[in-house]
C-alpha positions, -999 to +999 in steps of 0.1 A: +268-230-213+277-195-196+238-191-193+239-223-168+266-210-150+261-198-112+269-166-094+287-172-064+268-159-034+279-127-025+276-104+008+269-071+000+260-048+031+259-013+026+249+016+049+250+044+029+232+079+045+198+066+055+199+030+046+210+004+052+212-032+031+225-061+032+223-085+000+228-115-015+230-128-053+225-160-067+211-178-094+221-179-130+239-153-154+202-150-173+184-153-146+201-138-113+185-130-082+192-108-056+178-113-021+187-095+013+168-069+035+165-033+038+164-007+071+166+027+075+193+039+095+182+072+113+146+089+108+135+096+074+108+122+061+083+116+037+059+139+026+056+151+063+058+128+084+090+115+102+095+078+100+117+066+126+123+029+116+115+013+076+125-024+070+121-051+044+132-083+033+132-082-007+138-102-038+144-091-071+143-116-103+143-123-136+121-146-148+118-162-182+085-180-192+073-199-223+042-184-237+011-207-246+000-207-284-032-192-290-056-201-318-044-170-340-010-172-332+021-196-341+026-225-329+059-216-311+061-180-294+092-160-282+093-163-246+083-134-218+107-120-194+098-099-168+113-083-135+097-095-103+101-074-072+087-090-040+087-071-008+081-091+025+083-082+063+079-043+058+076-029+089+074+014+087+070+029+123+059+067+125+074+094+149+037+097+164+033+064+172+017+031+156+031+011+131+022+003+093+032-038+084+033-049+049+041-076+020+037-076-020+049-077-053+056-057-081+056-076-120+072-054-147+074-067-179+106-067-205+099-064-240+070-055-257+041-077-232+034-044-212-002-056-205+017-084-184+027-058-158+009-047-122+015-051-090-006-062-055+001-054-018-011-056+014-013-033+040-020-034+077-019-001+098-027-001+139-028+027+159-020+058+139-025+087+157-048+106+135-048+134+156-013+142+153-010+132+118-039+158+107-022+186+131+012+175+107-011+180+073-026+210+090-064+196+083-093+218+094-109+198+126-125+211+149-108+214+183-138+199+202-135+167+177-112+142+185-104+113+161-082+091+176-063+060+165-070+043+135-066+006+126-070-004+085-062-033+062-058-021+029-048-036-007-029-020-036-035-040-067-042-040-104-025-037-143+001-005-137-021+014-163-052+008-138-039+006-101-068+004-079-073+000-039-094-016-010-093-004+027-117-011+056-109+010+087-121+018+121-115+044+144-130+035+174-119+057+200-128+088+187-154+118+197-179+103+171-161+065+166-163+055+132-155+025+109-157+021+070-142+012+037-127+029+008-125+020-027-102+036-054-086+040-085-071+065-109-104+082-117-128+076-092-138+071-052-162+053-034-168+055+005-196+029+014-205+018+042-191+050+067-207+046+100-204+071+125-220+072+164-232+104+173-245+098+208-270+068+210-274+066+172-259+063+139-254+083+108-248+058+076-228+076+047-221+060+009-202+087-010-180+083-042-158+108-063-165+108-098-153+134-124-134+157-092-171+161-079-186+140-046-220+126-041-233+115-007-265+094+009-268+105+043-293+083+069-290+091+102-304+066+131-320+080+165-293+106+160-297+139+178-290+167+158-280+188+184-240+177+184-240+192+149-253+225+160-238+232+193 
């Protein structure tokens, strides 16, 4: 059957502008894959900021898969297809310095099973200079106030319709060093657990975003007020 046969493996490499991509396909005529990796060719903007190296090994599928009878269902149910795009080995390096590593996958599903699809990453950043970046965004800090680098894991996950994230940063180097975690998704913010050192003590923060408007508990610990003031 033509569905059984395979597709020879091809070599595909492209370098096109800004990217470059090299690519292989296999598997069968219903359910193909193509695998290869992905690199950026010169520096690349986006948003602001220039990028000078992004790279990734990918794989994009077709999958078919028998669905399980339910009690108010029939006993045999068409089966679900979906499009599976898995991302491994990113690697994005910034003009200003430190470098964001990655891996994930994205689920969209064909057909009518649109509850089926969503998507989860992971994220590890080291070293971003967040001094340079907020010059680049143009962020009102005070001259005096340095942050310094930052360091973060984060994860992107969730049904598309409800995408959510997790962080947990530090930045430890900075005028008042910090660490703390942030939690997201389409309609609301949470920042628990900020702690800051202002001299020999602490100031605890728990915000969270609700409705465009932001609550905060503030606790400060043998904190002198005085590096607010002056």
């Amino acid at each position: 059957m033509c569905n059984q046969w395979l597709w020879q493996m091809l070599s595909v490499p492209w370098n096109k502008r800004e990217v470059k991509v090299d690519a292989q396909l296999t598997g069968t005529v219903a359910q193909p894959i193509l695998a290869g990796a992905l690199s950026s060719t010169k520096p690349t903007i986006v948003d602001r900021l220039q990028l000078n190296n992004i790279s990734t090994n990918f794989k994009l599928e077709r999958r078919i898969m028998a669905q399980s009878p339910t009690p108010n269902s029939p006993s045999s149910r068409p089966q679900f297809s979906s499009l599976a795009l898995a991302v491994s080995d990113l690697v994005v390096v910034p003009a200003a310095g430190g470098k964001i590593s990655g891996k994930g996958q994205v689920d969209l599903a064909l057909g009518s099973e649109n509850s089926r699809s969503g998507l989860v990453f992971d994220f590890q950043a080291e070293n971003l200079p967040a001094d340079a970046i907020a010059q680049v965004y143009a962020l009102p800090i005070p001259a005096t106030v340095k942050i310094g680098s930052v360091s973060a894991k984060a994860q992107v996950f969730g049904p598309l319709e409800n995408i959510q994230a997790r962080a947990q940063w530090q930045a430890p180097q900075g005028t008042f060093p910090a660490s703390g975690e942030v939690r997201a998704d389409r309609n609301s913010a949470d920042l628990p657990n900020t702690i800051v050192k202002v001299g020999d003590g602490y100031v605890n923060v728990n915000a969270a975003l609700n409705n465009r408007q932001w609550e905060a508990l503030i606790k400060g610990d043998r904190c002198a007020w005085t590096f607010f003031t002056t």
